[in-house]
ZASE-895476 format. One record per residue (C-alpha): x negated, y, z negated; residue number from 1. Coordinates in steps of 0.1 Angstrom, whole numbers. Last residue first. Example, Ala and Ser with C-alpha at 12.3 -4.5 7.8 and 13.67 -1.06 7.14 Angstrom:
BEGIN
+-------+-------+-------+-----+
|     u |     v |     w | seq |
+-------+-------+-------+-----+
|  -137 |   -11 |   -71 |   2 |
|  -123 |   -45 |   -78 |   1 |
+-------+-------+-------+-----+
This chain:
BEGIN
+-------+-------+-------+-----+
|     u |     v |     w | seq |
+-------+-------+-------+-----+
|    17 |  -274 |  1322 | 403 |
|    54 |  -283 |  1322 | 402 |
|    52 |  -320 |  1338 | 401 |
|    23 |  -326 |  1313 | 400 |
|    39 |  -314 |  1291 | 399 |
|    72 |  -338 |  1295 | 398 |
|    49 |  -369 |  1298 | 397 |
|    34 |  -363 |  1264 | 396 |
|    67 |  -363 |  1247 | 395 |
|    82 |  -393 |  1267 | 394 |
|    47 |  -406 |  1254 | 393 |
|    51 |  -400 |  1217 | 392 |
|    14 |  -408 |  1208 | 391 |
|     2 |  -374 |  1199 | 390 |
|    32 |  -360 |  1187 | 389 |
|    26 |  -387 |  1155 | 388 |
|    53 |  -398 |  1135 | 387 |
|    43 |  -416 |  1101 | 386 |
|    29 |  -447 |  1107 | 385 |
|    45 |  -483 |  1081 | 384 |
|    45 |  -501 |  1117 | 383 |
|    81 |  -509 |  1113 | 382 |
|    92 |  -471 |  1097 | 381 |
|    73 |  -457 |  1128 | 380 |
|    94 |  -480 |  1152 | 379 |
|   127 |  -470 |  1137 | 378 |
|   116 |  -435 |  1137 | 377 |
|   109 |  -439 |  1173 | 376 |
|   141 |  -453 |  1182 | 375 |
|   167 |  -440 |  1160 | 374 |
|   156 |  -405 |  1173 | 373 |
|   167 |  -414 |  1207 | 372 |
|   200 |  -425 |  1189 | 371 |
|   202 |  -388 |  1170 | 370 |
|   198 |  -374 |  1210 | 369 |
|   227 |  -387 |  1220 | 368 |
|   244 |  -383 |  1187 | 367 |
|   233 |  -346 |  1194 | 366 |
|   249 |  -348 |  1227 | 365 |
|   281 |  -358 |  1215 | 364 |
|   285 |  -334 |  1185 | 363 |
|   274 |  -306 |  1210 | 362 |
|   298 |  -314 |  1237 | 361 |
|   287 |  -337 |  1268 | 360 |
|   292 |  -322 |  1301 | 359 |
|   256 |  -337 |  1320 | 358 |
|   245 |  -303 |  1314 | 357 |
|   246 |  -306 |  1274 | 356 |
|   228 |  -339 |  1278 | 355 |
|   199 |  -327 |  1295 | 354 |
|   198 |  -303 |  1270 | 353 |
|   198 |  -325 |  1238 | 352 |
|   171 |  -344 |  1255 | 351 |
|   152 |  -317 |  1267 | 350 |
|   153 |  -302 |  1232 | 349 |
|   142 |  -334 |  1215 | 348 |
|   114 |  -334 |  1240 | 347 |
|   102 |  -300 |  1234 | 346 |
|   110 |  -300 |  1195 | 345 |
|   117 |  -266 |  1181 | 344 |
|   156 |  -260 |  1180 | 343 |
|   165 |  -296 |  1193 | 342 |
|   147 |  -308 |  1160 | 341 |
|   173 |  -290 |  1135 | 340 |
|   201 |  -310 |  1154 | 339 |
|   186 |  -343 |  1158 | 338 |
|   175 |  -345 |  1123 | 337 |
|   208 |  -325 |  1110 | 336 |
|   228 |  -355 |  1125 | 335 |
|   203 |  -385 |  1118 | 334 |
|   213 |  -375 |  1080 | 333 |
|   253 |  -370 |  1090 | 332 |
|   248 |  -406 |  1106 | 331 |
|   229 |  -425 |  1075 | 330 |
|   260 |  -406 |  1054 | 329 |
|   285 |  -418 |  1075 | 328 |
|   274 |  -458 |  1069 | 327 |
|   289 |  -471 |  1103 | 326 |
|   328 |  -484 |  1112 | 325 |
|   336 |  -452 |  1137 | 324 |
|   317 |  -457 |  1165 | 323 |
|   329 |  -434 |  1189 | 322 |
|   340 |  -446 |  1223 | 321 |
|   324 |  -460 |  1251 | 320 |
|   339 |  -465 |  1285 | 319 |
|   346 |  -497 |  1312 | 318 |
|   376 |  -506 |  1330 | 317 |
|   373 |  -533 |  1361 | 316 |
|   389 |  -560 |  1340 | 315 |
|   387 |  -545 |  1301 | 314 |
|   358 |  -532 |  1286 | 313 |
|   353 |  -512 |  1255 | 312 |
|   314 |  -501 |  1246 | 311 |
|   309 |  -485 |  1211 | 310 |
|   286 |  -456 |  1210 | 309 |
|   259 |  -459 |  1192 | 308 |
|   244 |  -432 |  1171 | 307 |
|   268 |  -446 |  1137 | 306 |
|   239 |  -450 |  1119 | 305 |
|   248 |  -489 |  1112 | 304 |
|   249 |  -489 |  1156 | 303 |
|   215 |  -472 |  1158 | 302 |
|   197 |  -493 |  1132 | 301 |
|   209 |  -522 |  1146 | 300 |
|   199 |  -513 |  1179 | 299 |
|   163 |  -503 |  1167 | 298 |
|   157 |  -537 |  1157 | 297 |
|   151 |  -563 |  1125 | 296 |
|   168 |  -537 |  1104 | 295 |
|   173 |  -548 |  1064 | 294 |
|   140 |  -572 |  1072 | 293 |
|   121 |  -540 |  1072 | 292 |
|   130 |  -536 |  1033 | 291 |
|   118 |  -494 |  1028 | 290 |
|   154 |  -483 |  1025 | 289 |
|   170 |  -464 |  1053 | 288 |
|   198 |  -447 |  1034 | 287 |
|   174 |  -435 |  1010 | 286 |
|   145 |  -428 |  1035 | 285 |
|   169 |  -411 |  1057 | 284 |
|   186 |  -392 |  1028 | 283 |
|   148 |  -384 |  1016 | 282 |
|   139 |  -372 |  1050 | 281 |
|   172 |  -354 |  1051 | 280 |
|   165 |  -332 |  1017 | 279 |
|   128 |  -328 |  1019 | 278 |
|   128 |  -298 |  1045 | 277 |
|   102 |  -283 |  1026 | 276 |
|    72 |  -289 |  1049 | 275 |
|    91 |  -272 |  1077 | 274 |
|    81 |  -292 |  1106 | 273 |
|   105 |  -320 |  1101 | 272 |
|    98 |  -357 |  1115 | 271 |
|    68 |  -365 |  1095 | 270 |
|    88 |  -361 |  1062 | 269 |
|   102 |  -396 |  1071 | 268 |
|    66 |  -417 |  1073 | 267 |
|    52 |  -397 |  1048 | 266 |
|    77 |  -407 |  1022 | 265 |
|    74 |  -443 |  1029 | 264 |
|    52 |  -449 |   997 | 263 |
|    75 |  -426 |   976 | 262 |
|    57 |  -400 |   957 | 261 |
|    64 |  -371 |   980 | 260 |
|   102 |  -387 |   982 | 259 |
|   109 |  -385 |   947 | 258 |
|    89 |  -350 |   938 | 257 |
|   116 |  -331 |   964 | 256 |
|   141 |  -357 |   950 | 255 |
|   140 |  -341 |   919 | 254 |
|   139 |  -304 |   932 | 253 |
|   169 |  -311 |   946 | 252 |
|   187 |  -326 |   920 | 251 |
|   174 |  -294 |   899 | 250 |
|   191 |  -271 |   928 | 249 |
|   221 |  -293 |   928 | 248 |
|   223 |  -290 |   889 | 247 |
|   223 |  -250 |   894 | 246 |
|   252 |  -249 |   917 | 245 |
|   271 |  -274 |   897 | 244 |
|   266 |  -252 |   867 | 243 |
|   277 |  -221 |   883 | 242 |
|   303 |  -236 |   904 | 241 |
|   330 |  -238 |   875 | 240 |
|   323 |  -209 |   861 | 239 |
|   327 |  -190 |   895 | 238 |
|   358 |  -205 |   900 | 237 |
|   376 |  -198 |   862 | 236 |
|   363 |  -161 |   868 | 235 |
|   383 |  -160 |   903 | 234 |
|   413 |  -174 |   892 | 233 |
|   416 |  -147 |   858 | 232 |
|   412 |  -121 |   884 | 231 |
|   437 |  -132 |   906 | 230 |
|   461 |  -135 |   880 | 229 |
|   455 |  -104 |   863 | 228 |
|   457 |   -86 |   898 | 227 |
|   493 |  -102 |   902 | 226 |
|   501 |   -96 |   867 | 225 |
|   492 |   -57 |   876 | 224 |
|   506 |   -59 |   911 | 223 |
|   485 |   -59 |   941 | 222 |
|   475 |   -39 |   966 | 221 |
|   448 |   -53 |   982 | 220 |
|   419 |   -30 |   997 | 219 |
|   403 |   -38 |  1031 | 218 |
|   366 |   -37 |  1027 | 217 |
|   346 |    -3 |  1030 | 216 |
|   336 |    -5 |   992 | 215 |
|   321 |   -36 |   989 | 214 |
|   301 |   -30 |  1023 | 213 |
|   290 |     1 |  1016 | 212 |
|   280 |    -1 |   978 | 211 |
|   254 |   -28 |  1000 | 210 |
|   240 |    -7 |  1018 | 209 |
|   236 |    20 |   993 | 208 |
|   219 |   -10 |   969 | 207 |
|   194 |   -15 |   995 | 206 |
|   197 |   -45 |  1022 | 205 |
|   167 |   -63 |  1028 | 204 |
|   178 |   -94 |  1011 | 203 |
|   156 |  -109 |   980 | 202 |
|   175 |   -97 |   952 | 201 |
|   157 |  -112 |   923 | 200 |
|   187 |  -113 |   896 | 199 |
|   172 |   -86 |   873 | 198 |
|   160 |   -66 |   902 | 197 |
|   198 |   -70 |   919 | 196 |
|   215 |   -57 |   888 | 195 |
|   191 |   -29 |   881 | 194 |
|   200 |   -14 |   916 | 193 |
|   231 |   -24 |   912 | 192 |
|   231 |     2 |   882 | 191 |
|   211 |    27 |   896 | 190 |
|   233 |    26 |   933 | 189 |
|   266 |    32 |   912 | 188 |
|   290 |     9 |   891 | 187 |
|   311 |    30 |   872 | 186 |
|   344 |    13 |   875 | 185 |
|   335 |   -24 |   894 | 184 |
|   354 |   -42 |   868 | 183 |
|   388 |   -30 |   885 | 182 |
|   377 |   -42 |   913 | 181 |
|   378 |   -83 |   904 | 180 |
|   353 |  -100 |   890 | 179 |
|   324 |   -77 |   884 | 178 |
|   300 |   -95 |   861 | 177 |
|   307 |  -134 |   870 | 176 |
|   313 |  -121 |   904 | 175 |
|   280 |  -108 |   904 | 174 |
|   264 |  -136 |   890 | 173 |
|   279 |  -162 |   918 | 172 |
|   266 |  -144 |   943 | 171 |
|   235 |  -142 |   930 | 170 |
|   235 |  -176 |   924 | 169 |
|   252 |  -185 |   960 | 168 |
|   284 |  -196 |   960 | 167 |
|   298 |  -163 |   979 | 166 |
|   279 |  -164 |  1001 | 165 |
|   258 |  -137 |  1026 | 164 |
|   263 |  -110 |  1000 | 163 |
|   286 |   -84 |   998 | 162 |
|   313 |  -100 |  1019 | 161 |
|   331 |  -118 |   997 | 160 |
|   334 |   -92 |   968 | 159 |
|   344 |   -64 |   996 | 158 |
|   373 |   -90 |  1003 | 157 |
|   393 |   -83 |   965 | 156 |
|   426 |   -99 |   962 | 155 |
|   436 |  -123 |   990 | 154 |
|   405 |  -126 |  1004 | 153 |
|   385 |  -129 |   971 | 152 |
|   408 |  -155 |   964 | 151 |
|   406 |  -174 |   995 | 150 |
|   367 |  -171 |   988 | 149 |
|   370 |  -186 |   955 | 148 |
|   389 |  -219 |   972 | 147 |
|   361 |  -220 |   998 | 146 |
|   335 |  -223 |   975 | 145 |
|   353 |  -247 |   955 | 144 |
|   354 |  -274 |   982 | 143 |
|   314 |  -264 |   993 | 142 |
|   305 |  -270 |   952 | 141 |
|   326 |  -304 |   954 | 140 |
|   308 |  -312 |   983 | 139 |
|   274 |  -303 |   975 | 138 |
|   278 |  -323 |   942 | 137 |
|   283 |  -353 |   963 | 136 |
|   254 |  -348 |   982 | 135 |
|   232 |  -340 |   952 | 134 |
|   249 |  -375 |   935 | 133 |
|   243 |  -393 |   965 | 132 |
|   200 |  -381 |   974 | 131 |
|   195 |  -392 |   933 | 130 |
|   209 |  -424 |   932 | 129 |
|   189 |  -430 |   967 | 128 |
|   157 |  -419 |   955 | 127 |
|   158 |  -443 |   922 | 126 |
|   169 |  -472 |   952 | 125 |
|   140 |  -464 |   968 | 124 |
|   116 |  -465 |   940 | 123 |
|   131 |  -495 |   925 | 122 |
|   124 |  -513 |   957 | 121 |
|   151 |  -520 |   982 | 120 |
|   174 |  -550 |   983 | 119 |
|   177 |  -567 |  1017 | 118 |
|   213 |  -581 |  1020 | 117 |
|   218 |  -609 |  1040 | 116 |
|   229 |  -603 |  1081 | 115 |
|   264 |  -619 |  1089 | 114 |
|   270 |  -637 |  1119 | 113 |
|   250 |  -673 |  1110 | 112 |
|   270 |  -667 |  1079 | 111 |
|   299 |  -674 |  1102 | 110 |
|   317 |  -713 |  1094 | 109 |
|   307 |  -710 |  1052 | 108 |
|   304 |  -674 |  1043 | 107 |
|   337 |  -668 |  1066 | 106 |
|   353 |  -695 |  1047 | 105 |
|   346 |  -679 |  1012 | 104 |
|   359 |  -645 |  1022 | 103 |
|   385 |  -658 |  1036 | 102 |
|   393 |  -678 |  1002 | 101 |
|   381 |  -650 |   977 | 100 |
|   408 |  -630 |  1002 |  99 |
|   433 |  -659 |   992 |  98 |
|   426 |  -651 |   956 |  97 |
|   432 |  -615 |   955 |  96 |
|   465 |  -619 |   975 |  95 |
|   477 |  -610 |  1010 |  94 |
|   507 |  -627 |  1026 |  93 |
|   513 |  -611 |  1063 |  92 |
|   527 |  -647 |  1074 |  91 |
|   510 |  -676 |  1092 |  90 |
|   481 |  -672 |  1078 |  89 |
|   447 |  -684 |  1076 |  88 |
|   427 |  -669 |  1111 |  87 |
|   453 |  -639 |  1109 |  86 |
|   428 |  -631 |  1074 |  85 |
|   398 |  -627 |  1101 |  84 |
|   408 |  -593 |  1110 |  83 |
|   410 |  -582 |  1072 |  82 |
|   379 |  -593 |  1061 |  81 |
|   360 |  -582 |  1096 |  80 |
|   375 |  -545 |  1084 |  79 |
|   364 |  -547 |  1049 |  78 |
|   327 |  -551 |  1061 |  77 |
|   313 |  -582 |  1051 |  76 |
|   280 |  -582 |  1025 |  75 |
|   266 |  -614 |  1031 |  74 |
|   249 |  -625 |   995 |  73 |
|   218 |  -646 |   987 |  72 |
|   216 |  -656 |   952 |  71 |
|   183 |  -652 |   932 |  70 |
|   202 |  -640 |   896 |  69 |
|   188 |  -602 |   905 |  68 |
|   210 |  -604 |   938 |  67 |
|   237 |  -613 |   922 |  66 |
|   237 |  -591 |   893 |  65 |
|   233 |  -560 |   917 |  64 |
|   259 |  -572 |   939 |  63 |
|   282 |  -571 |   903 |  62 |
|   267 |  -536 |   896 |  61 |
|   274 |  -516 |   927 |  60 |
|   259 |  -523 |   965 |  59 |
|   266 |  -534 |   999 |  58 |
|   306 |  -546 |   994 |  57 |
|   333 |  -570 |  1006 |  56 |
|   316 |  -601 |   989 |  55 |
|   305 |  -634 |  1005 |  54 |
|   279 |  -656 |   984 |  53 |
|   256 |  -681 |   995 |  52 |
|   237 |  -710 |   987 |  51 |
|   256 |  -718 |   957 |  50 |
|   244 |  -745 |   930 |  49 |
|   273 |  -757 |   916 |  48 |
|   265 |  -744 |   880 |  47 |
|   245 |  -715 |   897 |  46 |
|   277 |  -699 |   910 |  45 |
|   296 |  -710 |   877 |  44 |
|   266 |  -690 |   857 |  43 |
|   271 |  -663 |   875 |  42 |
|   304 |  -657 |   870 |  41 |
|   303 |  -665 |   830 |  40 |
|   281 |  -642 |   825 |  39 |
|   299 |  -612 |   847 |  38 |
|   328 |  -624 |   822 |  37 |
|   309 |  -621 |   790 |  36 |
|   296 |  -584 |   803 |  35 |
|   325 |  -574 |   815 |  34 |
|   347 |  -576 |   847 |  33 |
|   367 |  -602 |   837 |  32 |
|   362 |  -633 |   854 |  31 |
|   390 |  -650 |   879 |  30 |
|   387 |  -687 |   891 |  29 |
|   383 |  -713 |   916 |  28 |
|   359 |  -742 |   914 |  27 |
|   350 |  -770 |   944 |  26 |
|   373 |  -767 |   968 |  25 |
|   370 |  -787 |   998 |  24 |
|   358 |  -769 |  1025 |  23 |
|   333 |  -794 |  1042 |  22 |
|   297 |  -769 |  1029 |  21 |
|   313 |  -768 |   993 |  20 |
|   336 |  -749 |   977 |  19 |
|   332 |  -718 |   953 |  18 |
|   362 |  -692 |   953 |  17 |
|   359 |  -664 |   931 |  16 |
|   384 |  -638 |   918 |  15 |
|   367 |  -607 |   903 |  14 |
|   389 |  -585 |   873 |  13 |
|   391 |  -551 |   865 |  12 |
|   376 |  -528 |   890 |  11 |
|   378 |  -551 |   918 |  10 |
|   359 |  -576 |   934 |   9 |
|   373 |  -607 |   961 |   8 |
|   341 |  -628 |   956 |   7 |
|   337 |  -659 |   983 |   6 |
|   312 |  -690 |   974 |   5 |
|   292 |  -714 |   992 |   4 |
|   278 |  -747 |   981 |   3 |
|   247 |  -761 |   979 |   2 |
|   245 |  -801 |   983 |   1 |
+-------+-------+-------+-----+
């Protein structure tokens, strides 16, 4: 008879529960997290024969292992783990093995409740490594950003406000040149001039301008330590950002190639209209996947991207709230979809407008519209279409009404 088995994971170690469809405890034990002990794991899973295993997370290398040995896992949010641990308790006891055991009886009494994980392709989950790390690089790069610009603040302003960031490469190289004012001695319109050809200054501004605005910011007066300090700050920033800067732009440019080449890349870049707005169709397609089975409706899709609201009801009381337990980075994605398509979509901006004069704030109207989004990309990525104007009839309708 197959069995059904619970894995509390860490970093370290994995407990695992096995027991059989009754209950009754079959093996329990804890495995190293190595290669002899990920071994070992599997091979007391397939031992007894397991139907099904319960784990507290989507991905990472041990649901990786699982899923290439043929076993079918429920990956259980943390917060159904810990509401269903009142269910076998009496106190507020909490160990690694007794989560195995939750873990294990929720696999065996609710796997009817739980939707199995559907692994992507190799392509998709290639995209996906790739759409993280840029994301996570852009945060560290926006956190230190803002760290050099409280030191430009603070010491030199006309530095912050020459050129439209401070983190850009440009940016970046004329801080590395001129970090504080002192360095700026001698520097006249010929030599910014040469400066901003060898960089490729592309605003319109000409070097005069620009001599302006570094020149006409507040001055700091500052001790000489105090200077040195400063100075010494803002040269260890801008060496730190300079590499990430440029690894984001070759990340970038990666999953630029990534998502042209994918098979469902089409079907996501169909929903910009500038051609080189790769980064959220690949996020999309990333956090999407291309396994259909992963979303068997629009609703789910919706609630795991965080555009649903969730409804709270109590006697003649009724309201939705903000659904906070979804995958943030599928909702920040459907975010800058539904915000950069209000701008120049006719139907997204009636939406978002219609919304806006009901008294709904920006970030609720643009889930609003983010969820009307879930609906026909959802129904594109089904049918394996990219979007089409053409048969969008709430689109269609609108013209009509305007023409």
């Amino acid at each position: 008879m197959p069995a059904i088995s619970g894995i509390d994971w860490a970093s370290e170690w994995h407990d695992v529960r096995v027991s059989d469809r009754a209950g009754q405890l079959l093996a329990e034990q804890r495995f190293a997290h190595d290669e002899a002990g990920l071994l070992a794991l599997i091979g007391l899973l397939l031992e007894h024969q397991v139907a099904c295993v319960a784990i507290e997370r989507p991905d990472g290398l041990l649901v990786g292992r699982l899923l290439a040995a043929g076993l079918r896992v429920l990956a259980i949010h943390p917060n159904q783990v810990a509401a269903a641990r009142e269910r076998f308790r009496a106190a507020a006891g909490k160990s690694d093995r007794f989560d195995a055991f939750v873990l294990c009886e929720l696999a065996r009494t609710d796997q009817h409740r739980f939707a199995a994980l559907a692994p992507s392709s190799d392509e998709t989950t290639a995209l996906r490594v790739l759409v993280r790390t840029r994301e996570d690089l852009v945060e560290i790069r926006v956190h230190l950003a803002n760290q050099l610009r409280a030191q430009l603040d603070a010491s030199w302003p006309g530095a912050a406000a020459i050129f439209a960031d401070v983190d850009s490469p440009i940016g970046l190289a004329f801080l590395a040149r001129y970090p504080s004012v002192g360095d700026t001695r001698g520097l006249g319109p010929k030599r910014l001039q040469s400066f901003l050809a060898r960089h490729a200054y592309s605003g319109r501004r000409t070097p005069e301008e620009l001599l302006e605005r570094l020149h006409g910011a507040p001055i700091a007066v500052l001790g000489d330590l105090q200077g040195e300090a400063h100075r010494a700050a803002v040269c260890g920033l801008v060496a730190a950002l300079t590499p990430i800067v440029e690894q984001i732009s070759q990340l970038t440019s990666h999953i630029s190639g990534a998502v042209r080449q994918h098979p469902d890349g089409p079907i996501f870049l169909s929903f910009f209209k500038n051609p080189k707005s790769v980064v959220c169709a690949a996020g999309l397609l990333a956090e999407i996947g291309d396994n259909r089975a992963r979303y068997p409706t629009a609703a789910s899709l919706a609630a795991d991207a965080g555009q649903a609201p969730v409804a709270k009801e109590s006697g003649k009381r009724r309201h939705a709230t903000f659904r906070w337990a979804c995958d943030t980075r599928l909702r920040n994605h459907f975010g800058v979809l539904a915000d950069s398509t209000r701008h120049w979509h006719p139907w997204a901006n009636d939406v978002y407008t219609r919304a806006t004069n009901r008294g709904c704030e920006h970030a609720h109207a643009t889930r609003i519209l983010g969820r009307a989004w879930t609906r026909i990309l959802w129904r594109c990525w089904q049918s394996h279409q990219p979007y089409n104007p053409t048969q969008h009839g709430n689109l269609t309708q609108l013209l009509q009404l305007k023409g």
